[in-house]
C-alpha positions in Angstrom: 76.1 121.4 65.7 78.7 123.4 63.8 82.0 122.2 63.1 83.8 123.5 65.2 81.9 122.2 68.2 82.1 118.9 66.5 86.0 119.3 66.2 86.3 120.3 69.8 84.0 117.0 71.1 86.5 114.8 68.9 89.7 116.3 70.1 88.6 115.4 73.7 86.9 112.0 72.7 90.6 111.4 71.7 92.4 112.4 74.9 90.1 110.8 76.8 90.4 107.2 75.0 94.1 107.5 74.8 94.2 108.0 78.5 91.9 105.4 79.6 94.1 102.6 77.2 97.2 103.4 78.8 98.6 105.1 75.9 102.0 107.0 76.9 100.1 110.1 75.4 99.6 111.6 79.2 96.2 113.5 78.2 95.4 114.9 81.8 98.6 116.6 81.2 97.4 118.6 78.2 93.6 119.1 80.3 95.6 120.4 83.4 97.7 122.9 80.8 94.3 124.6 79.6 93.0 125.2 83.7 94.6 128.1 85.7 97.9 127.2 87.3 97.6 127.4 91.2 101.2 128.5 93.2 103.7 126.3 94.4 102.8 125.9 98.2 99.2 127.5 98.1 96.0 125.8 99.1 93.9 123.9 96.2 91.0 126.8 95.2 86.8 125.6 95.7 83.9 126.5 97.3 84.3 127.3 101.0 88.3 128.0 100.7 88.2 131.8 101.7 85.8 131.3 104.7 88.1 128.2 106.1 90.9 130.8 105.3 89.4 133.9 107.1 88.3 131.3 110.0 90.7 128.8 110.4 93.8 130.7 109.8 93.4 132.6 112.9 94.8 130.3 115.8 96.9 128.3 113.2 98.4 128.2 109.6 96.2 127.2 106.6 97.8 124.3 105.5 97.4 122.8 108.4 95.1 119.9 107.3 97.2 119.5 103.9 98.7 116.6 105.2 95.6 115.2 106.4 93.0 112.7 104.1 89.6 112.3 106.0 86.3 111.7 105.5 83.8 113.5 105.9 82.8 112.4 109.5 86.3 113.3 110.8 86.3 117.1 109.6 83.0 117.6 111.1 84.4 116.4 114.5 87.6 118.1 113.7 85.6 121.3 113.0 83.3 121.0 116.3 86.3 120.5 118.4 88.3 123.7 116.7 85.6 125.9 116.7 83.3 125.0 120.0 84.4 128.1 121.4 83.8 130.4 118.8 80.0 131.5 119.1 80.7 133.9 116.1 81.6 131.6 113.5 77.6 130.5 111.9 76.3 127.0 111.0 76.5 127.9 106.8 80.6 128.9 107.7 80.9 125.9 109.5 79.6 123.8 106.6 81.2 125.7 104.3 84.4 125.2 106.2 83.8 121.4 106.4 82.6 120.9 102.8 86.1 122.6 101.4 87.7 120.3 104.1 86.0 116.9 102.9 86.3 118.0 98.7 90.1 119.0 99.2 91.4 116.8 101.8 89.5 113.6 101.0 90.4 109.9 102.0 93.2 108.3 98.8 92.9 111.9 97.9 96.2 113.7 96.4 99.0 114.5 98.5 100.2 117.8 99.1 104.0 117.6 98.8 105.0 121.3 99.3 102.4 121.7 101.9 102.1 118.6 104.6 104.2 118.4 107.3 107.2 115.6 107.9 104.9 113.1 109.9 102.4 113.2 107.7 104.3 113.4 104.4 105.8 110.3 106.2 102.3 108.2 106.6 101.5 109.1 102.7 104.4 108.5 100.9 105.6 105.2 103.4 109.1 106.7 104.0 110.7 106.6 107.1 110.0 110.0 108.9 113.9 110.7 108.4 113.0 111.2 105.1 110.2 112.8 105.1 112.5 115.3 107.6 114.8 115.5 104.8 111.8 116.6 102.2 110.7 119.2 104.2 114.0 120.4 104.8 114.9 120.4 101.6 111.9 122.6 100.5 112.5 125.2 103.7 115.9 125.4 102.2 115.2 125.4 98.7 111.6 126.2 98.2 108.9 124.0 96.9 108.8 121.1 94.7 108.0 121.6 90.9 108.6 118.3 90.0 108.4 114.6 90.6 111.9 114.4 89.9 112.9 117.4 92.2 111.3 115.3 95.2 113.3 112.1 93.9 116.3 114.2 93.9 116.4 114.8 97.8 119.3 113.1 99.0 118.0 109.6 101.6 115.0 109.9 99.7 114.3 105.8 98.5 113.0 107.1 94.8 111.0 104.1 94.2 108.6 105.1 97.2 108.0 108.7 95.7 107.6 106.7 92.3 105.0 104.5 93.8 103.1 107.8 94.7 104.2 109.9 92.0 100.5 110.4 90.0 98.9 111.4 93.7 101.6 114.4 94.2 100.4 117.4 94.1 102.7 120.3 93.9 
């Protein structure tokens, strides 16, 4: 192994035990800087996204599920009911369709902030729907959120709740 291999496997030994003790060196910070940055608003990228997108998105808008976090059981049924009269649509895009589902949309998974709607930005983040009204108000009127602070900065907004869900917003 040459060195610099040898240099790389340290530098990420490093990140990786200064993360797991806690240290205030946020290292999934500086692995998150070195993958592509998706859009504010758009749909998380992976295997099966383009067929749900060419599918789905014709009787309804893609982020439809964004707000949603189910297991795999309840995206096949969600999928069967959607789609049980649409002979065209095959078995593999139906997988495919339920497999992007389950990876991006998982149970305790992240939580789409500039994406879900008010009810269901209301059951993730344990506000009151009024504020969960408010956020998506605020990012009709303003655009999406960039930041945890941007979301804390929403007037009614109880700032301790989006703390307490802060590292599972995804924006």
């Amino acid at each position: 192994m040459g060195a610099g291999a040898k240099g790389a496997i340290a530098v990420v030994a490093l990140v990786l035990a200064l993360t797991v003790v806690g240290h205030p060196f946020r290292g999934a910070d500086l692995i998150a800087q070195t993958q592509p940055a998706r859009a504010l608003g758009q749909l998380p990228d992976g295997p099966g996204k383009d067929t749900y997108e060419s599918v789905c998105s014709l009787c309804h808008s893609p982020n439809a599920p964004s707000g949603k976090q189910w297991g795999r059981e309840q995206w096949e049924l969600k999928v069967i009911e959607m789609l049980q009269e649409e002979p065209d649509v095959t078995a593999d895009e139906r997988t495919q369709i339920v497999e992007y589902l389950t990876a991006t949309f998982k149970t305790g998974g992240r939580i789409y902030i500039n994406l879900a709607g008010a009810a269901d930005l209301a059951k993730l983040l344990d506000v009151p729907l009024a504020q969960a009204e408010s956020l998506v108000r605020q990012r009709g009127d303003k655009g999406p959120f960039a930041s945890v602070d941007a979301v804390k900065g929403v007037a009614g907004v109880d700032a301790a709740r989006i703390d307490a869900k802060a590292r599972e917003l995804e924006f």
